[in-house]
N, C-alpha and C positions, 0 to 999 in steps of 0.2 A: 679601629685600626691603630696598631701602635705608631707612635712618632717614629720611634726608628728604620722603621719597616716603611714610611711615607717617605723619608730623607733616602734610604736606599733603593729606593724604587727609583725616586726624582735625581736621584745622582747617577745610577747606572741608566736612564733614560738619555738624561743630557750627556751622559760620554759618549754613549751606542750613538746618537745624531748625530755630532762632529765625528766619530770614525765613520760611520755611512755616507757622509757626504765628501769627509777627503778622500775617500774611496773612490768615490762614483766621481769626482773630478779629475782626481789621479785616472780614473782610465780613457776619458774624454782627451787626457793631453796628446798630442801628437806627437810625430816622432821626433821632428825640427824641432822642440823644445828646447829651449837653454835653460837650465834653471838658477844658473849664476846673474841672468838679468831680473829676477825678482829680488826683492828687498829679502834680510835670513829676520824672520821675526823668531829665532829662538832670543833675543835681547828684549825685546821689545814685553814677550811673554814675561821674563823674568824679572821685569820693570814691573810690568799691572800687579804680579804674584804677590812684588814687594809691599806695592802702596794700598792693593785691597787690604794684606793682615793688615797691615799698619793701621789703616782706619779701623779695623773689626777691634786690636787687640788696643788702640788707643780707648776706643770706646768701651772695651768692656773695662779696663785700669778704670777710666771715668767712671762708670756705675760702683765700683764696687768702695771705691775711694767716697763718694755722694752717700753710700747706703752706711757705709761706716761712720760717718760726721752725723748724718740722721739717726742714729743709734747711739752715738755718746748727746746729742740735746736730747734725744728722749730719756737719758739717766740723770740730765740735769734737769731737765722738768719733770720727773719723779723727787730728787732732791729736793728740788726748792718749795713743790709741793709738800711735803712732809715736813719741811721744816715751819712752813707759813701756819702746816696744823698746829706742831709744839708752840708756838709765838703766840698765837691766836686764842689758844685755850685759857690765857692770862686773865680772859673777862669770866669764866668761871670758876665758882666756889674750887675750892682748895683738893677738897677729894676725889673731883671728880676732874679736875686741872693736870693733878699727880697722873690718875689709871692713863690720860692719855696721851701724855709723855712717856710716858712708863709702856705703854704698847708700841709707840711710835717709835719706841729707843728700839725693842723687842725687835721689831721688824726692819730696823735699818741693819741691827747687828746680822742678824739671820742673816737678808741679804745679802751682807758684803763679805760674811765668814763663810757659810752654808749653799745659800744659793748660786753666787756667784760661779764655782769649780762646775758646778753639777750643768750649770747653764752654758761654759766657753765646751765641756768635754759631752755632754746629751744633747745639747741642742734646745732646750726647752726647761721649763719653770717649773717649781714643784709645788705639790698642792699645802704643803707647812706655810711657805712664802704663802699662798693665798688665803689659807687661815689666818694669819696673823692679822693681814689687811683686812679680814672681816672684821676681824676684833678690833680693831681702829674705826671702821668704821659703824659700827656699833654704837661704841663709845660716845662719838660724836652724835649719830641721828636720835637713839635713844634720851636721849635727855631733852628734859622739859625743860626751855629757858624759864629762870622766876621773877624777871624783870622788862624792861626795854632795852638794857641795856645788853643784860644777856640774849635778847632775841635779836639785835643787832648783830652779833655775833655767829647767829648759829645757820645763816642760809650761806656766809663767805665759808664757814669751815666744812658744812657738806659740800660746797662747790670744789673747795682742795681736794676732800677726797674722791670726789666723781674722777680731779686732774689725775691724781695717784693711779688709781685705776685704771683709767686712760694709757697715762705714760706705760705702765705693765704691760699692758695687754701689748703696746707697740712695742716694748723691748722683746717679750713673748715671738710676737713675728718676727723679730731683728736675730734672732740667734740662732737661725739655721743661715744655710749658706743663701750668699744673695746670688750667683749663675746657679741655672738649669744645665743638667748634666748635656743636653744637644749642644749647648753654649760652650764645654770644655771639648767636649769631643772637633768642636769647629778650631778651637783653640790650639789643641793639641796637632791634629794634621795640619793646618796650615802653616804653624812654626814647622814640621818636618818637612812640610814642600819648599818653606823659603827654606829652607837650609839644602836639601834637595838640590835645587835647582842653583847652585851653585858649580854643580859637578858638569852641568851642559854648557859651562862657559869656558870648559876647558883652563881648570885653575895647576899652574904649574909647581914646580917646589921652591919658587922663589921666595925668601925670606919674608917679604911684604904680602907677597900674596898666602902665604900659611899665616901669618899673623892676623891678617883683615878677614880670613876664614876664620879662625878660633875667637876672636875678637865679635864676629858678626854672632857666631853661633853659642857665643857664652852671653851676647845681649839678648837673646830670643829667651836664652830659660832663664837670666833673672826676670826678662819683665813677667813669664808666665809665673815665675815663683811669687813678686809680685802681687798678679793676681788671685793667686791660692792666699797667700797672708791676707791679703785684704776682703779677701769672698766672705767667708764668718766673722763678721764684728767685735762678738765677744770671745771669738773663743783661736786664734792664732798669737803669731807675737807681738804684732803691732797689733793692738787690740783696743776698743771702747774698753774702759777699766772705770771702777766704781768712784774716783777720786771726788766728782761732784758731790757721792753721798759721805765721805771721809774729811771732805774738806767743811758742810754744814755742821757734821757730827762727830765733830773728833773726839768721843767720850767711847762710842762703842767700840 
């Protein structure tokens, strides 16, 4: 069963119960009823209305703001990875030092020229970006150390690339959006209810009060815009940007 179809099920269930039962209480009242000596919980409604989003739409700010920071260290632990490879290759021979600088450069340029646009605007990685890292990684496993001192070297530089790999694969997951679309849809109505319910408190055309209403309801859609900028890491205007791999490599 689809999720939407579960959510509108459970939603029109829970209204159909509070109408049947003020229903069934509304015809229980009697006639001596005053209804000026009960408390008007239309205030009271429009208090919880505010402080539920408020929690909902603080905590999604929160997640998307956490997934964003988690997705610029995972381009600087691809960074520092790749650079530790180029560093590291200094223990062997000359020709075989060069091909792995020389593919490492290959693939941070691709990156940050190539891959970058295709990843903030698709959503995901392309498989050149992953050829190239094979080719680095190649590079590295394939070779026979011809010493101690080269074989010193060659389990820390697989271990980089295993990290390289790694950090990918996690920017890979990091570049579609971080809410689920039931997450905007809850977003979306609740900012129209607290604005909504605005209109039951009988707001008059005094100056203060049209003001703290435009005021209230131009803070609702920045913080959603907010959360739409912050939901895709790489790919809005506050965005994880490549700078960790620009500031190791500032040749490509």
């Amino acid at each position: 069963m689809s999720q939407w179809l579960v959510l509108g099920i459970a939603m029109a269930a829970v209204c159909g119960v509070v109408l049947i039962i003020t229903v069934l209480k509304e015809r229980r009242i009697g006639e001596d009823d005053d209804p000026t000596e009960t408390p008007d919980v239309i205030e009271y409604l429009t208090m919880m209305v505010g402080v539920v989003y408020a929690i909902v739409l603080g905590l999604a700010i929160a997640g998307v703001w956490e997934a964003r920071g988690a997705a610029q260290d995972t381009v600087r632990t691809e960074a520092q990875a790749l650079h530790e490879v180029s560093v590291r290759a200094r223990a062997y021979p000359a020709p075989v030092r060069d091909r792995i600088r020389s593919d490492v450069a290959a693939y941070v340029s691709y990156v940050v020229h190539e891959e970058w646009p295709v990843m903030a605007e698709e959503e995901q990685l392309t498989q050149r970006g992953a050829d190239l890292l094979a080719k680095v990684r190649a590079d590295v496993t394939d070779y026979h150390p011809a010493n101690d001192f080269e074989g010193q070297s060659y389990q820390p530089l697989v271990d980089q690339v295993a990290a390289i790999d790694a950090a990918r694969s996690a920017r890979s997951d990091a570049a579609g959006s971080t809410l689920p679309g039931v997450v905007w849809f809850g977003l979306v109505i609740g900012g129209a209810i607290s604005i909504g319910v605005m209109f039951t408190l009988q707001i008059r055309r005094s100056g203060r009060e049209l003001l703290m209403a435009g005021l209230f309801s131009a803070l609702i859609a920045f913080l959603l815009f907010l959360v739409w900028d912050f939901d895709s890491p790489f790919g809005q205007g506050i965005a994880a940007g490549a700078e960790p791999l620009l500031e190791l490599f500032p040749h490509v």
